[in-house]
C-alpha positions as CSV (number, residue, x, y, z in Angstrom):
1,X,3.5,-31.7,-19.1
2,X,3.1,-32.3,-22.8
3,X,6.1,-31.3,-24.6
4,X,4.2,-30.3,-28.4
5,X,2.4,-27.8,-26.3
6,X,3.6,-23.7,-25.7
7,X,4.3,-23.4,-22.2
8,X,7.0,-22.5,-19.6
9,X,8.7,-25.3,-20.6
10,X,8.9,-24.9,-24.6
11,X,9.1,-21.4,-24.4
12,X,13.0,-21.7,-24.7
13,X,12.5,-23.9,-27.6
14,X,9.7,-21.9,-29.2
15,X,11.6,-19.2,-29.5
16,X,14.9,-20.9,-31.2
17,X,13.0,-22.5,-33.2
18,X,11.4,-19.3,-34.5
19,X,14.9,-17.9,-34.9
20,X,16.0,-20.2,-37.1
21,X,13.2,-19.6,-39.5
22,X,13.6,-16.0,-39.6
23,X,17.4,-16.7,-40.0
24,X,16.5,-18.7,-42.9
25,X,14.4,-16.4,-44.5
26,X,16.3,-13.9,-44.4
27,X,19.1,-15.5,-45.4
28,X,17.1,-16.9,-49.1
29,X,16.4,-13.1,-49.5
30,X,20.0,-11.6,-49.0
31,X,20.9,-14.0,-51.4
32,X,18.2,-13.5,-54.1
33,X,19.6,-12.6,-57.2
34,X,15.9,-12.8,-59.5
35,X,12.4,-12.7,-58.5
36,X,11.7,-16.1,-59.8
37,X,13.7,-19.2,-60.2
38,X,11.8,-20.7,-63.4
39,X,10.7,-23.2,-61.9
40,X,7.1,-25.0,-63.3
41,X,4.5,-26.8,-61.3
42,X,5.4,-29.7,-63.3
43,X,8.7,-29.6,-62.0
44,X,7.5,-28.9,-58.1
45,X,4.8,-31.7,-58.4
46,X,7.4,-34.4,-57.2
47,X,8.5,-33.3,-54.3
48,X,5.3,-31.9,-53.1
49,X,4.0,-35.8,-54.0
50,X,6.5,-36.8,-51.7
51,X,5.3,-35.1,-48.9
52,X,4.1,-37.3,-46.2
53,X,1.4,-35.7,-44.1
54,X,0.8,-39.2,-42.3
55,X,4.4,-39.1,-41.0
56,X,5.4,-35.9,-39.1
57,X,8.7,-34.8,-39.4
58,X,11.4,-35.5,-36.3
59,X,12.0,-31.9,-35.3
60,X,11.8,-28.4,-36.8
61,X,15.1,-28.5,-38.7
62,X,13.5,-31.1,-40.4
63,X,10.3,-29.0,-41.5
64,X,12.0,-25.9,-42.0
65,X,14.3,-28.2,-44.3
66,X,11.1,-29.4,-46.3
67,X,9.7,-26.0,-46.2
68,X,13.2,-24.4,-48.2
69,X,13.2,-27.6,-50.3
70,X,9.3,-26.9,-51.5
71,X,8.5,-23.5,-50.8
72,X,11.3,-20.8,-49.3
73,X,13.7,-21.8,-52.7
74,X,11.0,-21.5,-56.0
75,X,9.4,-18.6,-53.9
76,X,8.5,-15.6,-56.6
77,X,10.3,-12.9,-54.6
78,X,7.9,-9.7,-55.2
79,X,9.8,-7.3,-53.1
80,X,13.2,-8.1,-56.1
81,X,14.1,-5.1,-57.5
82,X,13.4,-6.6,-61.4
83,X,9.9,-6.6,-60.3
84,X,9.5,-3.1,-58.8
85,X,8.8,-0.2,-61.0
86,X,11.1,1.8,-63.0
87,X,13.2,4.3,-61.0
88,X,11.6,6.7,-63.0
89,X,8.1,5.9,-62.5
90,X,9.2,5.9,-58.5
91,X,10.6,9.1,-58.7
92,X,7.3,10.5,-60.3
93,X,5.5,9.7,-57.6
94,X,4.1,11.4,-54.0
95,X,6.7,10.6,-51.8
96,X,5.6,8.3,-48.9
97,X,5.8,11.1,-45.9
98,X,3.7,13.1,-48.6
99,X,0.7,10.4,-47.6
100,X,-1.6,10.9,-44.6
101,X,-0.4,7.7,-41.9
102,X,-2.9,7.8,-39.8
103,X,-6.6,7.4,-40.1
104,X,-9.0,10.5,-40.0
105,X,-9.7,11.9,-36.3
106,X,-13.5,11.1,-36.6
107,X,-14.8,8.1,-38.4
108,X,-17.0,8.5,-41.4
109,X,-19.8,6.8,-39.2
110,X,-21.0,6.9,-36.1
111,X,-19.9,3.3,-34.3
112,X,-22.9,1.3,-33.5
113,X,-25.0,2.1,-36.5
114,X,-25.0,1.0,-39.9
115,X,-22.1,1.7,-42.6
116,X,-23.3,4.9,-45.2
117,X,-24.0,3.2,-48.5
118,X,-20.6,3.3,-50.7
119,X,-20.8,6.6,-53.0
């Protein structure tokens, strides 16, 4: 049995492996203090350079180091409050249960024919 493959086998490892990513991303974010570290491309250029695509990494801690180390640390954090809009701006707006979650009972074609022209 190959062991790079998903299987019975890896299936145990699959999924710790998976666990410790999400444990590490969630970690960066409950420790986010700013949306954005400062970071430049010039200054990320050196260690993506070093990145060796012709050599794989030993194991997943490995990767999931050189994945904080280039990515999950300089990430811009979107969801940060600093970059959300102003409370009051939220407050103005249509609550969320105030919007229609689930799509109209009929579709606006009939399935199997061709799309109405945009208005």
């Amino acid at each position: 049995m190959r062991s790079h493959l998903l299987n019975d086998t890896t299936a145990e490892h699959y999924r710790r492996s998976v666990t410790e990513g999400v444990e590490r991303v969630a970690a960066k974010l409950a420790a986010t203090d700013r949306p954005f570290t400062g970071v430049t491309a010039d200054d990320l250029a050196p260690r993506i350079d070093a990145i060796d695509l012709d050599r794989p990494l030993c194991d997943t801690t490995a990767a999931l180091d050189e994945l904080e180390d280039v990515y999950l640390r300089d990430a811009v954090y979107f969801h940060h409050p600093a970059t959300s809009p102003t409370s009051t701006a939220r407050s103005s707006s249509r609550p969320c249960s105030a919007r229609p979650c689930s799509p109209p009972s009929t579709p606006p074609w009939t399935p199997g024919t061709s799309r109405p022209a945009a208005p």
